[in-house]
C-alpha atoms as an extended CHARMM CRD file, in Angstrom:
* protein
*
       187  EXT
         1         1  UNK       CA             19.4570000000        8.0030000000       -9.0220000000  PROA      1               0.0000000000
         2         2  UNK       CA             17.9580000000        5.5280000000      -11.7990000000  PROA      2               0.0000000000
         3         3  UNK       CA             14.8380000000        3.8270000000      -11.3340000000  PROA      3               0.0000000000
         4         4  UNK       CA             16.8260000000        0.6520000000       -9.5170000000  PROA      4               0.0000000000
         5         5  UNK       CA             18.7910000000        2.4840000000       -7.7550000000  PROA      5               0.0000000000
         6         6  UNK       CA             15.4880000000        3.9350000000       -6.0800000000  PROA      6               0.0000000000
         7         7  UNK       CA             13.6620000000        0.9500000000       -5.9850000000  PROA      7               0.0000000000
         8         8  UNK       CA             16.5810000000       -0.8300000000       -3.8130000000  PROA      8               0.0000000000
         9         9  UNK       CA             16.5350000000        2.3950000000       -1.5210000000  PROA      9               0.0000000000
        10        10  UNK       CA             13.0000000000        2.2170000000       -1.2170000000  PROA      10              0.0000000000
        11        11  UNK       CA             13.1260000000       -1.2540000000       -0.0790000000  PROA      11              0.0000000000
        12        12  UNK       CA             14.3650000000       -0.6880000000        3.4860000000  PROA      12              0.0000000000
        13        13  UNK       CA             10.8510000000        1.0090000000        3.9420000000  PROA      13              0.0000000000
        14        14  UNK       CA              9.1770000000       -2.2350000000        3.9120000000  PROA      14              0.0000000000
        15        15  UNK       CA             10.6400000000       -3.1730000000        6.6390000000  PROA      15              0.0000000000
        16        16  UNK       CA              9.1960000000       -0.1990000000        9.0170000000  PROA      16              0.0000000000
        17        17  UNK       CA              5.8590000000       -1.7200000000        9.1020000000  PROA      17              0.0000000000
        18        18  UNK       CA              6.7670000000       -4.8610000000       10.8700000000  PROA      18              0.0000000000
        19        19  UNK       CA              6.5420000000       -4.8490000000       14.4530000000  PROA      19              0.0000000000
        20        20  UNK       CA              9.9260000000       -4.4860000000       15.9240000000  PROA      20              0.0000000000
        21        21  UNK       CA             12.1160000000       -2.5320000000       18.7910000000  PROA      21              0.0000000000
        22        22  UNK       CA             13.2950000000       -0.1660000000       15.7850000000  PROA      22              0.0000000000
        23        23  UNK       CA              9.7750000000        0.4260000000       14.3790000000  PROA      23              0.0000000000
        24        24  UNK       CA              7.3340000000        1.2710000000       17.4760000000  PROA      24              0.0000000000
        25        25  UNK       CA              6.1370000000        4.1970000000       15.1640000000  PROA      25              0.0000000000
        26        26  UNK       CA              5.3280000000        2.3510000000       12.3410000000  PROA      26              0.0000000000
        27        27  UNK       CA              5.2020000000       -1.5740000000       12.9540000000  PROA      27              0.0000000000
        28        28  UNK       CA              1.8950000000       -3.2740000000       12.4750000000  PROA      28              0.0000000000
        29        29  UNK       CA              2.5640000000       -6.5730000000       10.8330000000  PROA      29              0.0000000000
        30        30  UNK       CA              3.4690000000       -9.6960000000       12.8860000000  PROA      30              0.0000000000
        31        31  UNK       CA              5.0900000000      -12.0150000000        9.9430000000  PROA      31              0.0000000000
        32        32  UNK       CA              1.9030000000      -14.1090000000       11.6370000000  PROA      32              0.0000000000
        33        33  UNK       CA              0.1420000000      -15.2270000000        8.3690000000  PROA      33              0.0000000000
        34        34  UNK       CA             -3.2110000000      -16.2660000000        8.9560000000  PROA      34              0.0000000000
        35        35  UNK       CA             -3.7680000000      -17.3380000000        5.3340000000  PROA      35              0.0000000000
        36        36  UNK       CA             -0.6750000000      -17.7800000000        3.3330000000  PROA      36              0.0000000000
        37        37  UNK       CA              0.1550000000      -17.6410000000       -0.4290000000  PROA      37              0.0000000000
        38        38  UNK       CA              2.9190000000      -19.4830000000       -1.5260000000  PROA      38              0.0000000000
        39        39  UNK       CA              5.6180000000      -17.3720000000       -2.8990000000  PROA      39              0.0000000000
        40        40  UNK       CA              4.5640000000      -17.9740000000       -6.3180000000  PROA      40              0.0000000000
        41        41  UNK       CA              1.2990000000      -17.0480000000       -6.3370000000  PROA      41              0.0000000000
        42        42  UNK       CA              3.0030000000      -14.1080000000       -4.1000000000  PROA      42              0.0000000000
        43        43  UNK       CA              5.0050000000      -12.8600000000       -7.1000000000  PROA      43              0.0000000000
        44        44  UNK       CA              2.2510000000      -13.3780000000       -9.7840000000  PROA      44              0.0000000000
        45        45  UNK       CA              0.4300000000      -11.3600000000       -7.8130000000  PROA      45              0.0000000000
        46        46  UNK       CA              2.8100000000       -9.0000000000       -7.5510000000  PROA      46              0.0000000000
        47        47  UNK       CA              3.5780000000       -8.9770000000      -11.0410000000  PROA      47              0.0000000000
        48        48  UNK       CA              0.4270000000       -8.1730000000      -11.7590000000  PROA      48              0.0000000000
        49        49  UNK       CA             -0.4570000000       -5.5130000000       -9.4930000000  PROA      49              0.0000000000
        50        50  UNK       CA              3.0720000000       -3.8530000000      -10.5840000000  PROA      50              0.0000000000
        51        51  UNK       CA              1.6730000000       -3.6020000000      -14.0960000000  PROA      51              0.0000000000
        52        52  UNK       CA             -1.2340000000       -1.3890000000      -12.7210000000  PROA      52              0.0000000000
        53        53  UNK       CA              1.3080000000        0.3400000000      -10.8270000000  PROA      53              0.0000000000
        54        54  UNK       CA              2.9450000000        1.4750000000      -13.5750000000  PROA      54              0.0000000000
        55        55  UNK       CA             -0.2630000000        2.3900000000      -15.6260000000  PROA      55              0.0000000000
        56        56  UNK       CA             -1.7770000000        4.2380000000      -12.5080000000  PROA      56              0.0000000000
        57        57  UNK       CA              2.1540000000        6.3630000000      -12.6250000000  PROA      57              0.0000000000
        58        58  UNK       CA              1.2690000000        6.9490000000      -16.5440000000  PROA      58              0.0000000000
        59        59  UNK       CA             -1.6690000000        8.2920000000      -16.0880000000  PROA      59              0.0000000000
        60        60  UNK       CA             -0.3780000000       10.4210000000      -13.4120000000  PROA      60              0.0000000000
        61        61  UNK       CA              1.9950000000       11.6770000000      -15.1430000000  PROA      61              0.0000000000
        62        62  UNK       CA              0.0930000000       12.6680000000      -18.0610000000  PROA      62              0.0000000000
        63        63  UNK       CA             -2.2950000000       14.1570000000      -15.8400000000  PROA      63              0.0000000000
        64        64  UNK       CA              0.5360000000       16.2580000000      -13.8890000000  PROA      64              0.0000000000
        65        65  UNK       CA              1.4420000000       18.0310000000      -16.4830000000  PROA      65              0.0000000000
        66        66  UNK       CA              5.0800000000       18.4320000000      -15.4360000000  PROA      66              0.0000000000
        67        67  UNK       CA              4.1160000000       19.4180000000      -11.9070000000  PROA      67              0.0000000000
        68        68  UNK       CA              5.8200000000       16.9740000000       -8.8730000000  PROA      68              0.0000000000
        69        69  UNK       CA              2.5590000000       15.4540000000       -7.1190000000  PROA      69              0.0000000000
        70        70  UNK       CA              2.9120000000       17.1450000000       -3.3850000000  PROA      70              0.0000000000
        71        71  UNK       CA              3.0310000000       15.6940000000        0.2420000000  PROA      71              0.0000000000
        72        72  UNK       CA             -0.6800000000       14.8240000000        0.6750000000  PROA      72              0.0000000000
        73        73  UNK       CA             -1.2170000000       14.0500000000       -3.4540000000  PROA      73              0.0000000000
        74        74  UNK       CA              1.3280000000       10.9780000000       -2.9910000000  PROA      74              0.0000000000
        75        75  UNK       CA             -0.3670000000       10.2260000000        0.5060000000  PROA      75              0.0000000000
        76        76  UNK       CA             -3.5300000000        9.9220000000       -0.8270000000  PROA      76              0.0000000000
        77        77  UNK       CA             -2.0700000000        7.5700000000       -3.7350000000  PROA      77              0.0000000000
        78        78  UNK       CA              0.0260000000        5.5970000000       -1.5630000000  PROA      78              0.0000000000
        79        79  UNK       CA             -2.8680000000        4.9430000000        1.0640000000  PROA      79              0.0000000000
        80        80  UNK       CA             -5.0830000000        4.1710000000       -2.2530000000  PROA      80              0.0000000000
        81        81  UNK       CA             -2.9760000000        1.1480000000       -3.2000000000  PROA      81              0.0000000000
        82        82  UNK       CA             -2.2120000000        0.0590000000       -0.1170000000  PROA      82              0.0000000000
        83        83  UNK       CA             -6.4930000000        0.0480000000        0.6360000000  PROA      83              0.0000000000
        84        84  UNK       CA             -7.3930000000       -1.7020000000       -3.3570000000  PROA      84              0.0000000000
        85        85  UNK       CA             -4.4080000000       -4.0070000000       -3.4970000000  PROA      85              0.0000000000
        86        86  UNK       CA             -5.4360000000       -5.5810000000        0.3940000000  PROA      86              0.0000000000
        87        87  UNK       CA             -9.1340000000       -5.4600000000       -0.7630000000  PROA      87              0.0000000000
        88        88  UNK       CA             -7.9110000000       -7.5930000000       -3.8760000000  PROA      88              0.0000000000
        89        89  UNK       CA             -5.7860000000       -9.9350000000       -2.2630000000  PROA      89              0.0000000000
        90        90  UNK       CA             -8.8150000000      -10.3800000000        0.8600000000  PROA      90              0.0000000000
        91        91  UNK       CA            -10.4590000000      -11.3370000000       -1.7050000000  PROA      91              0.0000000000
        92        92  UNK       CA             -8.7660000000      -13.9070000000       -3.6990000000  PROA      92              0.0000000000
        93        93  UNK       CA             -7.7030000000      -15.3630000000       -0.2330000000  PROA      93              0.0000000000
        94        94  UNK       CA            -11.3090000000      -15.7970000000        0.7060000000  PROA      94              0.0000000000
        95        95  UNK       CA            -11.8200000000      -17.6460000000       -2.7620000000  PROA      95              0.0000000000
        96        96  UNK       CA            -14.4180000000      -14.4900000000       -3.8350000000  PROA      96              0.0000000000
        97        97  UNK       CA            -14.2070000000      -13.4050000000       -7.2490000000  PROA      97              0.0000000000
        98        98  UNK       CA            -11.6260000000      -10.2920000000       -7.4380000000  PROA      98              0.0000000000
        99        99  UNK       CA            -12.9110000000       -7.7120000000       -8.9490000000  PROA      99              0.0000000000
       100       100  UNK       CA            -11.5570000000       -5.0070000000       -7.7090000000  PROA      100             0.0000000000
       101       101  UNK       CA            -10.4790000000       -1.6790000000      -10.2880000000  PROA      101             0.0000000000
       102       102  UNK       CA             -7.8820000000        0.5420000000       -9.8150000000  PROA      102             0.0000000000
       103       103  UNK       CA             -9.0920000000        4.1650000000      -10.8550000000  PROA      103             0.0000000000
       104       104  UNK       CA             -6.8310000000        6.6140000000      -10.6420000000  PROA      104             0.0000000000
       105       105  UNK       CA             -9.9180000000        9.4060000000      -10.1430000000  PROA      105             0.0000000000
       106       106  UNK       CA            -11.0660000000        7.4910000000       -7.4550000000  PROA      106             0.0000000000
       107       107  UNK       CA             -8.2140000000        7.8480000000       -5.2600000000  PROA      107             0.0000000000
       108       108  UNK       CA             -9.0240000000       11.3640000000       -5.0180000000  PROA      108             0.0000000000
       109       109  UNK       CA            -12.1830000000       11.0640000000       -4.4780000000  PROA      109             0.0000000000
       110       110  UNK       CA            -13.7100000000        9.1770000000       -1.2250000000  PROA      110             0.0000000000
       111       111  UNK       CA            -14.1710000000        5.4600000000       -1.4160000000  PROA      111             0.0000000000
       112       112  UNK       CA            -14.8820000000        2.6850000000        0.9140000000  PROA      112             0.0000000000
       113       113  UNK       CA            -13.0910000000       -0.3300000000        0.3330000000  PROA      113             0.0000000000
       114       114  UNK       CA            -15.6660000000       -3.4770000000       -0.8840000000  PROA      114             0.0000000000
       115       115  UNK       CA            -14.3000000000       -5.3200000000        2.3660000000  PROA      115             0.0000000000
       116       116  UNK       CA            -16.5960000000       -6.5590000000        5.6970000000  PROA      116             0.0000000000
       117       117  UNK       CA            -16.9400000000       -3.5280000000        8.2320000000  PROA      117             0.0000000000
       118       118  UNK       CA            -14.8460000000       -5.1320000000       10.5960000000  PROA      118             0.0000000000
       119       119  UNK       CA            -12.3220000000       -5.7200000000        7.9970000000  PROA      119             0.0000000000
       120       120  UNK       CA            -12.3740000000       -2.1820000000        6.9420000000  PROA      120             0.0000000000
       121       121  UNK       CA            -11.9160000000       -1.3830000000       10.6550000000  PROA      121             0.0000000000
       122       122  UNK       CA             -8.7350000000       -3.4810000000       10.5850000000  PROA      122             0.0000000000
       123       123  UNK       CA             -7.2320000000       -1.3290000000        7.5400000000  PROA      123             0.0000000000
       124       124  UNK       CA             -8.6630000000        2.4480000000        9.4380000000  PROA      124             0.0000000000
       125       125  UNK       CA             -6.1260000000        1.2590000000       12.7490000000  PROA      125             0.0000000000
       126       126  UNK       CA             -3.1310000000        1.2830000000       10.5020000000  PROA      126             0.0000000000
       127       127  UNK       CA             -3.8630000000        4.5320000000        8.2530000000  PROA      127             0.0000000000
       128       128  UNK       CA             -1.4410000000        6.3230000000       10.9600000000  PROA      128             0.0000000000
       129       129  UNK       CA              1.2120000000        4.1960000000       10.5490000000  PROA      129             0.0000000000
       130       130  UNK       CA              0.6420000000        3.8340000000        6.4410000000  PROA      130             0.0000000000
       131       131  UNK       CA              0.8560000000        7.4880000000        6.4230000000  PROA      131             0.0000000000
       132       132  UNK       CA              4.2100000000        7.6530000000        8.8820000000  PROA      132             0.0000000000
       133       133  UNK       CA              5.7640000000        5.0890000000        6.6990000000  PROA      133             0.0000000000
       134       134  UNK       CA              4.8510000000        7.4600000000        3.2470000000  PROA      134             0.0000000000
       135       135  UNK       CA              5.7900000000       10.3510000000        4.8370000000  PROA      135             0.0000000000
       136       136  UNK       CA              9.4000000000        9.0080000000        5.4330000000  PROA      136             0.0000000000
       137       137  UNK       CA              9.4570000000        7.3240000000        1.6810000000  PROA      137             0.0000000000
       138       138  UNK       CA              8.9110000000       10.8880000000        0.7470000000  PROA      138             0.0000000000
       139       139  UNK       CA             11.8040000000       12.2890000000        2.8310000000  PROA      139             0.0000000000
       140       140  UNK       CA             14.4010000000        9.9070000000        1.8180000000  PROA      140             0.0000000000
       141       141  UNK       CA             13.4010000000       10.7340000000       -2.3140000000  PROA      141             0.0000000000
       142       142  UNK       CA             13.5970000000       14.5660000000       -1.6090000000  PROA      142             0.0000000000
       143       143  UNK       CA             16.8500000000       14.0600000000        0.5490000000  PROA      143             0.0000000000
       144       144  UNK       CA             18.4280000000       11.9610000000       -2.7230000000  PROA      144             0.0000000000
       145       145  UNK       CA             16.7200000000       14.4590000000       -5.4440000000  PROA      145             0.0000000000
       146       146  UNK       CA             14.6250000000       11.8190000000       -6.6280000000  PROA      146             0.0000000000
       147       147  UNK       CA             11.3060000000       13.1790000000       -6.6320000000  PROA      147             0.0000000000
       148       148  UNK       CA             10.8360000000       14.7790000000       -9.7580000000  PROA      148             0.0000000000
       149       149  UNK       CA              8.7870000000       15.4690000000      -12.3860000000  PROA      149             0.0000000000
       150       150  UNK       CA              9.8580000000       11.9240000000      -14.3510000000  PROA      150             0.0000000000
       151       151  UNK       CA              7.1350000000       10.1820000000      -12.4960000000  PROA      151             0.0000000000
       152       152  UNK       CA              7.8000000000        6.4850000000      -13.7040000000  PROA      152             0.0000000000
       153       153  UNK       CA             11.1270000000        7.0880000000      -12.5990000000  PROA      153             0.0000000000
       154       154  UNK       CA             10.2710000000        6.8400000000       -8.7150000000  PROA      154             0.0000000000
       155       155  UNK       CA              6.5590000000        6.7820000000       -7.9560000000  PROA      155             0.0000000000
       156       156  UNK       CA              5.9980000000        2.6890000000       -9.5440000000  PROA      156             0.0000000000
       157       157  UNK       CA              8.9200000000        1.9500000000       -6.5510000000  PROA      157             0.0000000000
       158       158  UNK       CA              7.2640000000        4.1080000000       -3.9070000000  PROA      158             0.0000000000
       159       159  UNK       CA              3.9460000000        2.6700000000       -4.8000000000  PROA      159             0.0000000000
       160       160  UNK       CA              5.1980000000       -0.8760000000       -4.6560000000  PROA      160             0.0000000000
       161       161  UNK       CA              6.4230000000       -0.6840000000       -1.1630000000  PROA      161             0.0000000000
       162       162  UNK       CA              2.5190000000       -0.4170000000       -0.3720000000  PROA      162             0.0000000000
       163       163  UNK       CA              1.8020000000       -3.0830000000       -2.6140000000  PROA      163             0.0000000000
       164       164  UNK       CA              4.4340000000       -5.1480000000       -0.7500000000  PROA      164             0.0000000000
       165       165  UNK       CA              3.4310000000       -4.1580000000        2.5760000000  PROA      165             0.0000000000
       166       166  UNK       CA             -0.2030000000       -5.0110000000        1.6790000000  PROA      166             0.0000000000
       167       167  UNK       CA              0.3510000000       -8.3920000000        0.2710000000  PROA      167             0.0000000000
       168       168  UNK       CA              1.9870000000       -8.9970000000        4.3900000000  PROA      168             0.0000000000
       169       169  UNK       CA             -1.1710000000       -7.3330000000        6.1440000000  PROA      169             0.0000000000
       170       170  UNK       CA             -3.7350000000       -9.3770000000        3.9500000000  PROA      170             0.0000000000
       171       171  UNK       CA             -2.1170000000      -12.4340000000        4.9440000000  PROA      171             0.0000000000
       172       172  UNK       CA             -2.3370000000      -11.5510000000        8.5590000000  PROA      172             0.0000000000
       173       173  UNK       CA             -6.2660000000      -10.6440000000        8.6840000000  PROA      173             0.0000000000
       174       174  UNK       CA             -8.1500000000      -13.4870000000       10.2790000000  PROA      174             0.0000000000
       175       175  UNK       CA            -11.4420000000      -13.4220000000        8.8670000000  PROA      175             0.0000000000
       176       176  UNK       CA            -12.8510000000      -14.8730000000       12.0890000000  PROA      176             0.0000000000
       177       177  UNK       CA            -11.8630000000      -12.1070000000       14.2960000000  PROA      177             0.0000000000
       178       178  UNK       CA            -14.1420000000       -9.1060000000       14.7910000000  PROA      178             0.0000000000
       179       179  UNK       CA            -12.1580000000       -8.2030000000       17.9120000000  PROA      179             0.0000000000
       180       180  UNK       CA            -11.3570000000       -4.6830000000       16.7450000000  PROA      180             0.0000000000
       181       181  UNK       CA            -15.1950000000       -4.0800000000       15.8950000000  PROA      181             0.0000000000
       182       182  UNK       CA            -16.8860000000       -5.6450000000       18.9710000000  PROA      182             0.0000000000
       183       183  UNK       CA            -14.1760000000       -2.6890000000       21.1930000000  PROA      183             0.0000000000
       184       184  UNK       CA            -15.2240000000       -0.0080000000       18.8080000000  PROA      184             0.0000000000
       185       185  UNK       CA            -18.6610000000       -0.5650000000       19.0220000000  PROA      185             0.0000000000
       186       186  UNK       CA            -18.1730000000       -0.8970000000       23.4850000000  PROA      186             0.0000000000
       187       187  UNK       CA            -16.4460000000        2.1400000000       23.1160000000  PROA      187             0.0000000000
């Protein structure tokens, strides 16, 4: 497979995190946008977060040293970008200044998103699902032989679909509900 031929087969994955008959597994997003983006500030957005996409899969790569990253290495990654790029895009929606990094050391290493506790509560309920969703992007490239050593061939497209899916669940945070915290903490 080339790199679009991935990134079109990775595509369908998107779709698993939307709430649906098909997806009771792994749906979480309504397509309820609390505070929208129009779609081009949606794609400049994206545009910009794929260009750290692709320097986060260099420096993988030369880091890697030939070896495939394994189950929980792409996990941790995927989870990673999903976390920052939400955490960025909270951000910018709540007119704060985005400063956000992407480190490639630190998504091996424990970090707490700069986002309100109950807002970080909000992304902790979905790290189940995130990680069903990865686990099955990970399938489908070992079932078509396309996770290989040539990381920029597939992980930019894998990493994108939780770029994708995080520009959706940004959208849907309301800022004004602490519902999930005020249960947790009555729990």
């Amino acid at each position: 497979m080339n790199k679009q031929e991935i990134a079109q087969g990775l595509s369908q994955f998107v779709m698993m995190a939307f709430i649906g008959p098909q997806n009771i597994e792994t749906g979480f997003l309504t397509r309820h946008r609390i505070k929208k983006m129009t779609k081009e500030q949606i794609m400049g957005f994206s545009m910009e977060t794929e260009k750290i996409i692709n320097k986060l899969s260099h420096q993988l790569e030369q880091v890697a040293d030939g070896n495939i990253p394994d189950d929980y290495e792409c996990g941790t990654l995927f989870q990673y970008v999903f976390d920052k790029v939400t955490e960025a895009l909270y951000k910018l929606l709540m007119g704060e200044e985005v400063d956000t990094q992407f480190e490639l050391k630190e998504a091996f290493e424990y970090h707490e998103p700069d986002l309100p506790e109950y807002i970080q509560l909000k992304l902790t309920n979905v790290v189940g699902k995130i990680a069903i969703i990865h686990s099955r992007i990970l399938h489908y490239l070992d079932e078509n032989s396309a996770r290989t050593s040539d990381l920029e061939l597939w992980l930019p497209a894998y990493l994108m679909v939780a770029v994708i899916i995080a520009i959706q669940f940004a959208q849907e945070i309301d800022p004004d509900d602490d519902s999930e915290m005020q249960a947790y903490l009555n729990s």
